[in-house]
Every structure is written in C-alpha cells, then in structure tokens.
N, CA, C, O and CB atoms as a CASP TS submission, in Angstrom:
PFRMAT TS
TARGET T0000
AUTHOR 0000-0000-0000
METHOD Language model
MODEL 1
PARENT N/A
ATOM      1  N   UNK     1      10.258  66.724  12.072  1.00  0.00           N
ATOM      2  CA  UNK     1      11.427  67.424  11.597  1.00  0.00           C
ATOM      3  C   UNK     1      12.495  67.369  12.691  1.00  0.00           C
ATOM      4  O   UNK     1      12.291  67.724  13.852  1.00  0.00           O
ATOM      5  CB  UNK     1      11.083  68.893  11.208  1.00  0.00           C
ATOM      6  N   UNK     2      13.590  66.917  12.243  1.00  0.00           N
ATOM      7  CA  UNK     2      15.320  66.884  13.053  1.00  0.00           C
ATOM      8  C   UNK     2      15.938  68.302  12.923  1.00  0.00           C
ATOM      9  O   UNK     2      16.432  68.585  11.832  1.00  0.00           O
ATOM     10  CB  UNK     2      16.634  65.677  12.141  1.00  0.00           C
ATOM     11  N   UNK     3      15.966  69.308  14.007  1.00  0.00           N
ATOM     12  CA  UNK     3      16.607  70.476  13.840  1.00  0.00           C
ATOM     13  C   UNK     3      17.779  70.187  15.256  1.00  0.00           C
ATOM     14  O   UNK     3      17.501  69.459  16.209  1.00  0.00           O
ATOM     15  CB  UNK     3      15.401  71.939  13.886  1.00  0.00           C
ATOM     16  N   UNK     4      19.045  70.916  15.099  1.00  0.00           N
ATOM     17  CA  UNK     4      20.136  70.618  15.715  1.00  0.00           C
ATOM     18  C   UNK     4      19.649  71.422  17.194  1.00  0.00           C
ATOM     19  O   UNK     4      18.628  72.109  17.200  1.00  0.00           O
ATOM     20  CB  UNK     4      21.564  71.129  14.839  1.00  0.00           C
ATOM     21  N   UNK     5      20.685  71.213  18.696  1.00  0.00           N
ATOM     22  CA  UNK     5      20.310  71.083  19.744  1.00  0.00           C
ATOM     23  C   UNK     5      20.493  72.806  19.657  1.00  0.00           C
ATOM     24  O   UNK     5      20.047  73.318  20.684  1.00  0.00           O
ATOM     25  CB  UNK     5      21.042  69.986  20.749  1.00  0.00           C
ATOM     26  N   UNK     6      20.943  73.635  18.853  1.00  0.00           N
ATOM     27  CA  UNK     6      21.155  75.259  19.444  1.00  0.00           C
ATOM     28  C   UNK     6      19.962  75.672  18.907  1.00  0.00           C
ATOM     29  O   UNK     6      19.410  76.603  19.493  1.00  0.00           O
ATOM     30  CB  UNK     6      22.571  76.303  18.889  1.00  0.00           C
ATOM     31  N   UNK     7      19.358  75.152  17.815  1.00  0.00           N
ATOM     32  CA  UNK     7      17.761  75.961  17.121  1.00  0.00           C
ATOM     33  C   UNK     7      17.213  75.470  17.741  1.00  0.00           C
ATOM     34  O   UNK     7      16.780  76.339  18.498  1.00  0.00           O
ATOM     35  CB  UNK     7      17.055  75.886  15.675  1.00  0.00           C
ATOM     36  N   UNK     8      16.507  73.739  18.307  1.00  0.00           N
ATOM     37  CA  UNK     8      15.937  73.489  19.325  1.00  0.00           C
ATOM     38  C   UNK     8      15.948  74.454  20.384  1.00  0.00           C
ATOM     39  O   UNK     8      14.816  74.682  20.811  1.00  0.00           O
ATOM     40  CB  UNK     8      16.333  72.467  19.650  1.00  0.00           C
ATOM     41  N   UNK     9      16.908  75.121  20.965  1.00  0.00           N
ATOM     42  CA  UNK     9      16.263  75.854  22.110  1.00  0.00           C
ATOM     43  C   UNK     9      15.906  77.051  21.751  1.00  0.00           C
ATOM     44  O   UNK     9      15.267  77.756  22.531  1.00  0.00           O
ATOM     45  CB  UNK     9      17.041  75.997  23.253  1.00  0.00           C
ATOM     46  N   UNK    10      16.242  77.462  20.566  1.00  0.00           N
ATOM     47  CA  UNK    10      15.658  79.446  20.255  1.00  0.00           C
ATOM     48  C   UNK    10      13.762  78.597  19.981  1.00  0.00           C
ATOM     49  O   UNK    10      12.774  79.207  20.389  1.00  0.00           O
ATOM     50  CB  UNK    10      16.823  80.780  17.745  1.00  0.00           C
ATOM     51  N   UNK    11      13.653  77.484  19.408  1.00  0.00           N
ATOM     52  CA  UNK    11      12.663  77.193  19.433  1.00  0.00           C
ATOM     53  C   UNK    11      11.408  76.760  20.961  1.00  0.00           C
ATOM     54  O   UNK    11      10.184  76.850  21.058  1.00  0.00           O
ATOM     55  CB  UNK    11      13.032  76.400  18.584  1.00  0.00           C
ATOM     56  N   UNK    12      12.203  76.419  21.666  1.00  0.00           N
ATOM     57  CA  UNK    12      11.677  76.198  22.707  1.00  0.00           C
ATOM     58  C   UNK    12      11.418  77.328  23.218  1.00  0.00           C
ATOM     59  O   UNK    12      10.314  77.447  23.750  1.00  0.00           O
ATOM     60  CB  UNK    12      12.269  75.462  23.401  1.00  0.00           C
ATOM     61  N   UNK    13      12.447  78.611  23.212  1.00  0.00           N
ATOM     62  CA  UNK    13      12.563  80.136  24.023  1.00  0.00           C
ATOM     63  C   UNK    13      11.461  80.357  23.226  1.00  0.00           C
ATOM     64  O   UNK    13      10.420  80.416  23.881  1.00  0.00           O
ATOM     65  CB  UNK    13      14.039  81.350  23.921  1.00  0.00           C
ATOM     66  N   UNK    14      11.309  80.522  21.846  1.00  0.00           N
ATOM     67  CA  UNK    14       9.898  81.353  21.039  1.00  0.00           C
ATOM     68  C   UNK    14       8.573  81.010  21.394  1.00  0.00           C
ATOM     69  O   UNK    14       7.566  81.711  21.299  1.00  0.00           O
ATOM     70  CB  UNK    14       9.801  81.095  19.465  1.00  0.00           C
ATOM     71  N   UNK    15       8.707  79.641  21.889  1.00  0.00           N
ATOM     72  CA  UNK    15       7.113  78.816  22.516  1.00  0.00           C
ATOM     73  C   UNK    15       6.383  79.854  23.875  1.00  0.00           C
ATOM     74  O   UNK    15       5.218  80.017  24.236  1.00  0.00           O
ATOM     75  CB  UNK    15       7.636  76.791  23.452  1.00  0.00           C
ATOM     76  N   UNK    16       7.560  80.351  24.312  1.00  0.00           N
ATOM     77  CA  UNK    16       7.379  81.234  25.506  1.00  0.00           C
ATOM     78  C   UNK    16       6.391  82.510  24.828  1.00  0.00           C
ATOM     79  O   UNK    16       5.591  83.267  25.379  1.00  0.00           O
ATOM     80  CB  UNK    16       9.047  81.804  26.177  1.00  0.00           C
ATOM     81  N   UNK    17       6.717  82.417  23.749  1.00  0.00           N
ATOM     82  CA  UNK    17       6.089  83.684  23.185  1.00  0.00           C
ATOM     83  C   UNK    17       5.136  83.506  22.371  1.00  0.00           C
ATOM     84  O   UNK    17       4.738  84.508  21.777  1.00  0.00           O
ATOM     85  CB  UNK    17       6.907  84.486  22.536  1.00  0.00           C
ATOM     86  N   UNK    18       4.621  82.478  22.151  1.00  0.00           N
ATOM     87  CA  UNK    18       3.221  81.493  21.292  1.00  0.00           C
ATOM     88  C   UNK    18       3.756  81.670  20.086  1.00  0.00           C
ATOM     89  O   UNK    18       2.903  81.820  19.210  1.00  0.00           O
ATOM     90  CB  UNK    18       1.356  82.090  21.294  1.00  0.00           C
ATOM     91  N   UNK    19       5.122  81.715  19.641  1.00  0.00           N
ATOM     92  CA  UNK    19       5.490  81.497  18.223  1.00  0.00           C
ATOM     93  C   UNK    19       6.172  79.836  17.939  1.00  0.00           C
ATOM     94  O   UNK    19       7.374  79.616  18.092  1.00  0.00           O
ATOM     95  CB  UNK    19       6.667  82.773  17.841  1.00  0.00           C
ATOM     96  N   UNK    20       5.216  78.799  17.523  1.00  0.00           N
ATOM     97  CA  UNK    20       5.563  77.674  17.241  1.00  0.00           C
ATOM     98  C   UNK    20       5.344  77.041  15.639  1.00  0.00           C
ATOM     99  O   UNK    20       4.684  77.408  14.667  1.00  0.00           O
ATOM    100  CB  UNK    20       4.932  77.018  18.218  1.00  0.00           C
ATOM    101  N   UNK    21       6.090  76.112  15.867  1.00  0.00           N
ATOM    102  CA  UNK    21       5.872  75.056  14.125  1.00  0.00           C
ATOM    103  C   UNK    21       6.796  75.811  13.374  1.00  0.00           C
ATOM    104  O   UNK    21       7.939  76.187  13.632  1.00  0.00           O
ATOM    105  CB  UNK    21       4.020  75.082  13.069  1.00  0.00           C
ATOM    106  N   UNK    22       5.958  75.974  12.247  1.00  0.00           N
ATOM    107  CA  UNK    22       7.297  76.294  11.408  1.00  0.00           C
ATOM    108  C   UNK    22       7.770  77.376  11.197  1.00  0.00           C
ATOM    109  O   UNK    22       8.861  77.588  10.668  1.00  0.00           O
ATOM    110  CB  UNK    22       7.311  75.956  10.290  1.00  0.00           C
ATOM    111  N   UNK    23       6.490  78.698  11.845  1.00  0.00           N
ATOM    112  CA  UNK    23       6.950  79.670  12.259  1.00  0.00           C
ATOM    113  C   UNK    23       8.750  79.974  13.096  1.00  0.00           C
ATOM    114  O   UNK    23       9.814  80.526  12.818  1.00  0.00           O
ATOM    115  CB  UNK    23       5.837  79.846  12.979  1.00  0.00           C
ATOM    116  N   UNK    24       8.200  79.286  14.077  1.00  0.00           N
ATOM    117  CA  UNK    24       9.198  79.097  15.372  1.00  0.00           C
ATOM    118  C   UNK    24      10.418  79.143  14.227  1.00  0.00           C
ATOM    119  O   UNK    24      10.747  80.276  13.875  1.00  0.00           O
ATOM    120  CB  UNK    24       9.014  77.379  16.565  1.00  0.00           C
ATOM    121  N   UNK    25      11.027  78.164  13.695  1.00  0.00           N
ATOM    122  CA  UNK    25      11.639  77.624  13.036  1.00  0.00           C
ATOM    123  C   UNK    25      12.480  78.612  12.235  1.00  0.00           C
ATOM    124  O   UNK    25      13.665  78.929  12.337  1.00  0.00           O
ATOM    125  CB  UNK    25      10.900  76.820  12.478  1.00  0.00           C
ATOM    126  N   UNK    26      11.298  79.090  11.226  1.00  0.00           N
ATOM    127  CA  UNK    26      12.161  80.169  10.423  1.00  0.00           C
ATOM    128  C   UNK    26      12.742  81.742  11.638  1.00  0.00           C
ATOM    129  O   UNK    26      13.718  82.477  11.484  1.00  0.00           O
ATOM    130  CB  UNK    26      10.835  80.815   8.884  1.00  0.00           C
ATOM    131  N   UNK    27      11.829  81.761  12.598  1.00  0.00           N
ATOM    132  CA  UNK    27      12.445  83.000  13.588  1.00  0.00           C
ATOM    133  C   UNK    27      13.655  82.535  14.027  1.00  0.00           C
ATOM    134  O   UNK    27      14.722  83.147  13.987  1.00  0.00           O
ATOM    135  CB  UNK    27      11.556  83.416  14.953  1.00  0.00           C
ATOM    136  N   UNK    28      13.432  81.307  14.496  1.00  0.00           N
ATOM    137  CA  UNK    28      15.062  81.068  15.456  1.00  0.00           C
ATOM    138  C   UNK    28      16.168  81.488  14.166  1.00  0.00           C
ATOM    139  O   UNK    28      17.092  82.300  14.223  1.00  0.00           O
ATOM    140  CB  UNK    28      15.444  78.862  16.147  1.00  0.00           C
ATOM    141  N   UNK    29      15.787  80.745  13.143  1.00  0.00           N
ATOM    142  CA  UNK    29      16.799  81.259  12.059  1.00  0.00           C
ATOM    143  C   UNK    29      17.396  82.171  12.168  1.00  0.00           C
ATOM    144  O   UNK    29      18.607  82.308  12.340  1.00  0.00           O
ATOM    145  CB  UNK    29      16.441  81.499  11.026  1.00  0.00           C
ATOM    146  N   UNK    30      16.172  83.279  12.027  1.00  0.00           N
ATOM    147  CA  UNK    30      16.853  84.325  11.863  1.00  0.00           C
ATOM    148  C   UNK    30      17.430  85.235  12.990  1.00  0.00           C
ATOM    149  O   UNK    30      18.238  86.164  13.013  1.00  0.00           O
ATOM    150  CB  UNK    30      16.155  84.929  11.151  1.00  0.00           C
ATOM    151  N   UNK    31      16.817  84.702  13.738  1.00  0.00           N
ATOM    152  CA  UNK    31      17.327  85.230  15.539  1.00  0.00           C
ATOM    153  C   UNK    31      18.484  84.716  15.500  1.00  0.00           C
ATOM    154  O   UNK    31      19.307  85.528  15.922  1.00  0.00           O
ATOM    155  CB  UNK    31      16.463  84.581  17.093  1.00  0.00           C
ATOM    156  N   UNK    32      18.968  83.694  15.174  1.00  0.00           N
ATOM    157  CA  UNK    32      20.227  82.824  15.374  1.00  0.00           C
ATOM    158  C   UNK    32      20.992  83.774  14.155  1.00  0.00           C
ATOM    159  O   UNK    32      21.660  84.720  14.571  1.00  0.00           O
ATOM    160  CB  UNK    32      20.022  80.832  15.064  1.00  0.00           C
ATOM    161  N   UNK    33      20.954  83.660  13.363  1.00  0.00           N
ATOM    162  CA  UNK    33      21.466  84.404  12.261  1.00  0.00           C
ATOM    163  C   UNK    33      22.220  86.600  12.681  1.00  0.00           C
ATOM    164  O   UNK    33      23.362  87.052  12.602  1.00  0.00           O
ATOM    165  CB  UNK    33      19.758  84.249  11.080  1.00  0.00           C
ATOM    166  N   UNK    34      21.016  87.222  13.039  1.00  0.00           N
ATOM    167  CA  UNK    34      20.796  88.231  13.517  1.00  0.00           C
ATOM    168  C   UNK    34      22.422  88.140  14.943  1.00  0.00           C
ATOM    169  O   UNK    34      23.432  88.834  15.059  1.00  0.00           O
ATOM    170  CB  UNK    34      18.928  88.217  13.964  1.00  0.00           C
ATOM    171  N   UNK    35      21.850  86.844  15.798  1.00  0.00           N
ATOM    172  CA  UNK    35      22.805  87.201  16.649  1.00  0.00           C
ATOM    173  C   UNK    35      24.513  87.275  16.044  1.00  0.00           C
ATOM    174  O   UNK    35      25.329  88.159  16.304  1.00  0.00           O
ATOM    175  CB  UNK    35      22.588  86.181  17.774  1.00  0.00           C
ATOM    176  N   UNK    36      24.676  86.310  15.357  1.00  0.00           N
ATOM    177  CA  UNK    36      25.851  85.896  14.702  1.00  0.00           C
ATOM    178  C   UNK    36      26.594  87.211  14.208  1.00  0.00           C
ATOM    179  O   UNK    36      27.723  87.447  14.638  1.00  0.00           O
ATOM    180  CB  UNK    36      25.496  84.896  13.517  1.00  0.00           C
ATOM    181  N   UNK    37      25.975  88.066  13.312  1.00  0.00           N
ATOM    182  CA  UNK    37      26.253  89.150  13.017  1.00  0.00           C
ATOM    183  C   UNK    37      26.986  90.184  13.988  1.00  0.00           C
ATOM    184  O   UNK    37      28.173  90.296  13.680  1.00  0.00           O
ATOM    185  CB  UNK    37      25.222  89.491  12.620  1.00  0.00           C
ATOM    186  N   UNK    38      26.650  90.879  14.950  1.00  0.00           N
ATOM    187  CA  UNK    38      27.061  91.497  15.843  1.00  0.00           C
ATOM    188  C   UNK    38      27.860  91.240  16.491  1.00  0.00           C
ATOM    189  O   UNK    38      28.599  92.151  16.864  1.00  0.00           O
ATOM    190  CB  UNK    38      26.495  91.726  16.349  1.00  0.00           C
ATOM    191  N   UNK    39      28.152  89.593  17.033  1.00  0.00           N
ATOM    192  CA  UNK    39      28.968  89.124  18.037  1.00  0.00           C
ATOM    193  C   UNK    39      30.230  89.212  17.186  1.00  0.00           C
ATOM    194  O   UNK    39      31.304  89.497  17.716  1.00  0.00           O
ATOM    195  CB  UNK    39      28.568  87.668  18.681  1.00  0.00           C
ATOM    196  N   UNK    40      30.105  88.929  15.629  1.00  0.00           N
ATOM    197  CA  UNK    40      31.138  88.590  15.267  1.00  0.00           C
ATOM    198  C   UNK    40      31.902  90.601  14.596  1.00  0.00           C
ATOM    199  O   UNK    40      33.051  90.902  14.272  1.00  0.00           O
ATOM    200  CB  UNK    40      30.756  87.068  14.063  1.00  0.00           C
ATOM    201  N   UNK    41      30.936  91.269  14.637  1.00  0.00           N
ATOM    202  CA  UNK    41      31.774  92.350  13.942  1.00  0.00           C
ATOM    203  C   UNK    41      32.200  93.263  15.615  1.00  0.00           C
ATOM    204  O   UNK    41      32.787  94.339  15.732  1.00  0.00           O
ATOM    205  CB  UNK    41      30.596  93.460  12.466  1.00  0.00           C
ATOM    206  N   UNK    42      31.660  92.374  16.698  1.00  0.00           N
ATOM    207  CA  UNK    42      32.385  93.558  17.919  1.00  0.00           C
ATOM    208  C   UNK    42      33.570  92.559  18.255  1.00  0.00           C
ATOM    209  O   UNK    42      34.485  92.911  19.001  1.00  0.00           O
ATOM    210  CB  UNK    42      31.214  94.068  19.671  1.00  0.00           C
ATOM    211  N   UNK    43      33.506  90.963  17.522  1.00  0.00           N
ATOM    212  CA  UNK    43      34.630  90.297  18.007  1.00  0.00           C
ATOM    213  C   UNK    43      35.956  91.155  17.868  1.00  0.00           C
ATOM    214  O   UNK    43      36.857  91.488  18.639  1.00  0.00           O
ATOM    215  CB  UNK    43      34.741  88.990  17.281  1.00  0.00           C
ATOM    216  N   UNK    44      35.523  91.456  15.907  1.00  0.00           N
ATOM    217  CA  UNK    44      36.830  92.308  15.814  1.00  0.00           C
ATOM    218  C   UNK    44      36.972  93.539  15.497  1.00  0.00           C
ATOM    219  O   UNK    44      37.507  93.926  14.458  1.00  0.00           O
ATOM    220  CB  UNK    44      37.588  91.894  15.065  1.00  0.00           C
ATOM    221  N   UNK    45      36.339  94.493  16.671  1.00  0.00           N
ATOM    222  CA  UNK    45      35.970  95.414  17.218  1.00  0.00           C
ATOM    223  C   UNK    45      35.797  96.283  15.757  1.00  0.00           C
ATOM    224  O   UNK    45      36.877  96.558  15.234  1.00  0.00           O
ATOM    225  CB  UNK    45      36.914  95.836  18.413  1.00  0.00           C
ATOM    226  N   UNK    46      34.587  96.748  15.037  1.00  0.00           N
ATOM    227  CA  UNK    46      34.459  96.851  13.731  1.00  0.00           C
ATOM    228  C   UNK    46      33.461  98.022  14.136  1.00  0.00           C
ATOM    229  O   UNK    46      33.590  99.130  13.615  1.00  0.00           O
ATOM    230  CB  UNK    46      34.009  95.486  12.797  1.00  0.00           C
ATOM    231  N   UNK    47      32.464  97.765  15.071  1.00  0.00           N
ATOM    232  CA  UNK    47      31.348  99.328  15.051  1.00  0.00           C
ATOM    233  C   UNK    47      32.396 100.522  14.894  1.00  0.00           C
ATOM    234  O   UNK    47      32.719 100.953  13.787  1.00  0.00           O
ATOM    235  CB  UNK    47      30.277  99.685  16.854  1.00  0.00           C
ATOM    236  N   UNK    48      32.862 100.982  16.009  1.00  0.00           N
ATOM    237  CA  UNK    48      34.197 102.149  15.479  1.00  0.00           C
ATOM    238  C   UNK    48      33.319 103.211  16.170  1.00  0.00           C
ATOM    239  O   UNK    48      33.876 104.306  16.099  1.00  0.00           O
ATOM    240  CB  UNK    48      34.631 102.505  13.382  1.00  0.00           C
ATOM    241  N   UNK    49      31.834 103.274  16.979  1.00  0.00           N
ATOM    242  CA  UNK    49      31.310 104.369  17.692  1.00  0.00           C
ATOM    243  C   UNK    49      31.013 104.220  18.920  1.00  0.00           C
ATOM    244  O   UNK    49      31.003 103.128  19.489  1.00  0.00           O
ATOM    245  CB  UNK    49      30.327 104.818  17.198  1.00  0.00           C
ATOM    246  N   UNK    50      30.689 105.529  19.553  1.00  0.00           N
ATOM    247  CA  UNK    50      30.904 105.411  21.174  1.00  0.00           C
ATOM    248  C   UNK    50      29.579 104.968  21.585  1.00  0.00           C
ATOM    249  O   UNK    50      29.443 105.520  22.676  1.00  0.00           O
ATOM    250  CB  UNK    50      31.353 106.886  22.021  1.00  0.00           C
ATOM    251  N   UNK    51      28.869 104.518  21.430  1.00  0.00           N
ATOM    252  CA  UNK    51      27.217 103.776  21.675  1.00  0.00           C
ATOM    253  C   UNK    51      28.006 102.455  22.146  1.00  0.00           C
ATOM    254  O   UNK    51      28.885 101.769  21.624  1.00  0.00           O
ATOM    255  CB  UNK    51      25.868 103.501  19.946  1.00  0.00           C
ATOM    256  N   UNK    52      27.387 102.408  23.224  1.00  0.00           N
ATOM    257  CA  UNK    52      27.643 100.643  23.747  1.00  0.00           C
ATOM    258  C   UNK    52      27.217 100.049  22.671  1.00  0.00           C
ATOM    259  O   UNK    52      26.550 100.597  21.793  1.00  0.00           O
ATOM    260  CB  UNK    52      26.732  99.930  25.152  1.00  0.00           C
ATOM    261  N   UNK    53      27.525  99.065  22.679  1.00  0.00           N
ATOM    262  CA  UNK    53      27.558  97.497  21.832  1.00  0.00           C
ATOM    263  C   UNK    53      26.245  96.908  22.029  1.00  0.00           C
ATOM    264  O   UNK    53      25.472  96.526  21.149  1.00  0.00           O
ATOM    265  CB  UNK    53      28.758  96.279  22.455  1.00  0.00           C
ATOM    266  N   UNK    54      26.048  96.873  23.570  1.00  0.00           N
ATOM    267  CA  UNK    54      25.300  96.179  24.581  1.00  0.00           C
ATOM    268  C   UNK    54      24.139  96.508  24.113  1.00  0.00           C
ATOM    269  O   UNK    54      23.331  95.657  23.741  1.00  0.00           O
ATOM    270  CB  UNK    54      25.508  96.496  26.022  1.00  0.00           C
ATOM    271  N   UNK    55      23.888  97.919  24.069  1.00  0.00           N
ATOM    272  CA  UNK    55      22.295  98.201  23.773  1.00  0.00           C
ATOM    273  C   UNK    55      21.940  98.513  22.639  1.00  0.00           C
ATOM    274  O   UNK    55      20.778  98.903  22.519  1.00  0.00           O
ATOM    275  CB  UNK    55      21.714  99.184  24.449  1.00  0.00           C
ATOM    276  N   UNK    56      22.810  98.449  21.435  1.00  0.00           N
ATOM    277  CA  UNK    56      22.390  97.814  19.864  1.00  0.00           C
ATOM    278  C   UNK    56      21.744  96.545  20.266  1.00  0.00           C
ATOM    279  O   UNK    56      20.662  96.184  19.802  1.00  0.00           O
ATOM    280  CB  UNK    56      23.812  97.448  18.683  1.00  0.00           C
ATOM    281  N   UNK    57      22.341  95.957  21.032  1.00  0.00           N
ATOM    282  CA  UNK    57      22.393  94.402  20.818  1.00  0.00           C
ATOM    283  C   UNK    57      21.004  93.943  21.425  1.00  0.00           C
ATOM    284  O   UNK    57      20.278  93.017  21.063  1.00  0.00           O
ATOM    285  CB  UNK    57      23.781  93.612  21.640  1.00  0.00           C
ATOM    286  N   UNK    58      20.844  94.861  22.457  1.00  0.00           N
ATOM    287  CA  UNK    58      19.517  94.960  23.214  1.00  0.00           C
ATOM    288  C   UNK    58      18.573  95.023  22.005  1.00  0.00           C
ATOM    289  O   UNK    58      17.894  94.100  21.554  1.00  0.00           O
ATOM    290  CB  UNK    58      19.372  96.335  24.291  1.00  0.00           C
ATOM    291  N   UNK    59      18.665  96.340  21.549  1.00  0.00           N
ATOM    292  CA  UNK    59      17.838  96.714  20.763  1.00  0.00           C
ATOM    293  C   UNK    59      17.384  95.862  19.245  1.00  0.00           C
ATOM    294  O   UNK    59      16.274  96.162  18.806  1.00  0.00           O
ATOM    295  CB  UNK    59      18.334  97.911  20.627  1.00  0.00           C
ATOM    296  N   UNK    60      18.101  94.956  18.550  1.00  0.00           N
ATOM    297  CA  UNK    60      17.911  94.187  17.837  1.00  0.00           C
ATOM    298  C   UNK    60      17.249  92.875  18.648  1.00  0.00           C
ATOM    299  O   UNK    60      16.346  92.194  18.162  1.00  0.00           O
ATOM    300  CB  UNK    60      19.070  94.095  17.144  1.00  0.00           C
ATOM    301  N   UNK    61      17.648  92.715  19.527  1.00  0.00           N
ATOM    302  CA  UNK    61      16.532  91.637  19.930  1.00  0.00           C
ATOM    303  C   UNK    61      15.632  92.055  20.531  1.00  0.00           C
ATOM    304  O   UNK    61      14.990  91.013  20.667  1.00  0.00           O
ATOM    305  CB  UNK    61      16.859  90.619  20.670  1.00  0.00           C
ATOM    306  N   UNK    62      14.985  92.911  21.084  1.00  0.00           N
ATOM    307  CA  UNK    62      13.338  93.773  20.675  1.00  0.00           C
ATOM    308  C   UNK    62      12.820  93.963  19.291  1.00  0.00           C
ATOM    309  O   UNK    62      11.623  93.740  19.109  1.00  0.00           O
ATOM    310  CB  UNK    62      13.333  95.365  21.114  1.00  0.00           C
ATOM    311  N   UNK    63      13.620  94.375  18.212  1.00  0.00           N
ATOM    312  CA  UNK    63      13.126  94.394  17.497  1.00  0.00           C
ATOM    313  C   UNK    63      12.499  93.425  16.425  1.00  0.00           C
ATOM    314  O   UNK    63      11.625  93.571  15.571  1.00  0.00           O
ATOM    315  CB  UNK    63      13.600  94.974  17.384  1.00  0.00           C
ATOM    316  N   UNK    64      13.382  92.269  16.857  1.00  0.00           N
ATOM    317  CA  UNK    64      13.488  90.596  16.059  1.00  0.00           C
ATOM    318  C   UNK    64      12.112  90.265  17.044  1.00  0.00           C
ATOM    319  O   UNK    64      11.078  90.172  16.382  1.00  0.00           O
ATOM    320  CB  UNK    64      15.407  89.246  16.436  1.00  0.00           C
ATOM    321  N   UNK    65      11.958  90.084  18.452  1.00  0.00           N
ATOM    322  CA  UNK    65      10.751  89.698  19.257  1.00  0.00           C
ATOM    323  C   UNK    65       9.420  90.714  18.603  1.00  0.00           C
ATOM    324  O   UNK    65       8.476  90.133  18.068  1.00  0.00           O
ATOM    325  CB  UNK    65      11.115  90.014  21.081  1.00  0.00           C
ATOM    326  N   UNK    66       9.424  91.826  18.667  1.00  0.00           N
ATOM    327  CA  UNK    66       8.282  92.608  18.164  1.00  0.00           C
ATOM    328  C   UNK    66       7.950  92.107  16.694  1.00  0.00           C
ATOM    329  O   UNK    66       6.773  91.860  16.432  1.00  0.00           O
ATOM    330  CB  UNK    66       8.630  94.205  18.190  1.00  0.00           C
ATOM    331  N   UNK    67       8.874  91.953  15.774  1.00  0.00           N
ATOM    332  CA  UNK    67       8.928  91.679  14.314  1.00  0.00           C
ATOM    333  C   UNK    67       8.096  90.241  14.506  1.00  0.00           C
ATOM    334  O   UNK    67       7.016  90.213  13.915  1.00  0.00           O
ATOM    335  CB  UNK    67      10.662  91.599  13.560  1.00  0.00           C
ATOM    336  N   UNK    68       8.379  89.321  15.085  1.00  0.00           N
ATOM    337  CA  UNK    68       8.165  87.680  15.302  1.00  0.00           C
ATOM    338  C   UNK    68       6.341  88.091  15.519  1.00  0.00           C
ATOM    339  O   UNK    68       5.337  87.878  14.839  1.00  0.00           O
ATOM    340  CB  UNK    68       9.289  86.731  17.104  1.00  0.00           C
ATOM    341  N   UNK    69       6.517  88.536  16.384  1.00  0.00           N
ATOM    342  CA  UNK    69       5.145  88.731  17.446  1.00  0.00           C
ATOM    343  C   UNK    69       3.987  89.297  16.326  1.00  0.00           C
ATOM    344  O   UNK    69       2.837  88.866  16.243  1.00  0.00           O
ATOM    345  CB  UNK    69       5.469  90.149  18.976  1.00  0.00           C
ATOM    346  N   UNK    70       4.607  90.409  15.460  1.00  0.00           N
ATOM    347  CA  UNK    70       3.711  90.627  14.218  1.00  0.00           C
ATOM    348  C   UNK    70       3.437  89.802  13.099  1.00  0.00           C
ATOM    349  O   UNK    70       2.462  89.930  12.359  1.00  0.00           O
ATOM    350  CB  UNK    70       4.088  91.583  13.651  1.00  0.00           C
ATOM    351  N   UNK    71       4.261  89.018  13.010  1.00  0.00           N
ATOM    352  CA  UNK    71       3.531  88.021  11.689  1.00  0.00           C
ATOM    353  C   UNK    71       3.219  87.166  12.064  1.00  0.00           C
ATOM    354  O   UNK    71       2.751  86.569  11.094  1.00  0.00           O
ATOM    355  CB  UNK    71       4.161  87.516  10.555  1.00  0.00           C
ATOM    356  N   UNK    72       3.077  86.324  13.253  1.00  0.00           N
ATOM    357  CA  UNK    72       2.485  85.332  13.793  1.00  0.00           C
ATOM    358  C   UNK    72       1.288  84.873  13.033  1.00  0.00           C
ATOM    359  O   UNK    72       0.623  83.922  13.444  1.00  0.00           O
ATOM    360  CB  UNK    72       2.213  85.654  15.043  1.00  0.00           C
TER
END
C-alpha cells in the first residue's frame, strides 16, 4: 500500500507504540484528522474560553493514544 509522506510518519510515530498495518493506518487517520480540527478552529480563534488551547490539545492526544492502545 502507497500512503502519502505526512501519514507515513503518524505511521511510523504509532510503530513506537506497537500499533502497525492497517491498524496504524486507520489511527494516523484519525490522529491526522483529530489534529486538523483544533488547529483550525484556534486558527480563527473560535474556542471563546479561558482554558489554554494547549492543554485541550494535550489532552486529545492522550486520549486518541489511550483510545489506539485499547483496540489494538
């Protein structure tokens, strides 16, 4: 399978975490996906609350790694 050079590496980063094949694959998705979301609603500054940004942002990618790590 031909996947482009930015999922290649969420795939390579998930190997770190024994999530490979086609697993890997559909996570980076959605890791890639997941990130897209956030970057783009603080682009144009859209949360509107006093909670850093930073540690939503933290916190969704713990929760995407823990989520991954369980259906393995």
């Amino acid at each position: 399978m031909t996947i482009g050079p930015s999922l290649n590496l969420f795939v390579q980063i998930l190997g770190a975490f024994e999530i490979e094949g086609d697993h890997a694959v559909h996570t980076a998705r959605v890791l890639r996906s997941a990130i897209h979301g956030p970057v783009a609603l603080d682009a144009v500054d859209t949360f509107g609350q006093p909670q850093p940004t930073d540690t939503s942002f933290d916190h969704l990618i713990d929760l995407i790694i823990a989520g991954a790590g369980a259906t393995a």
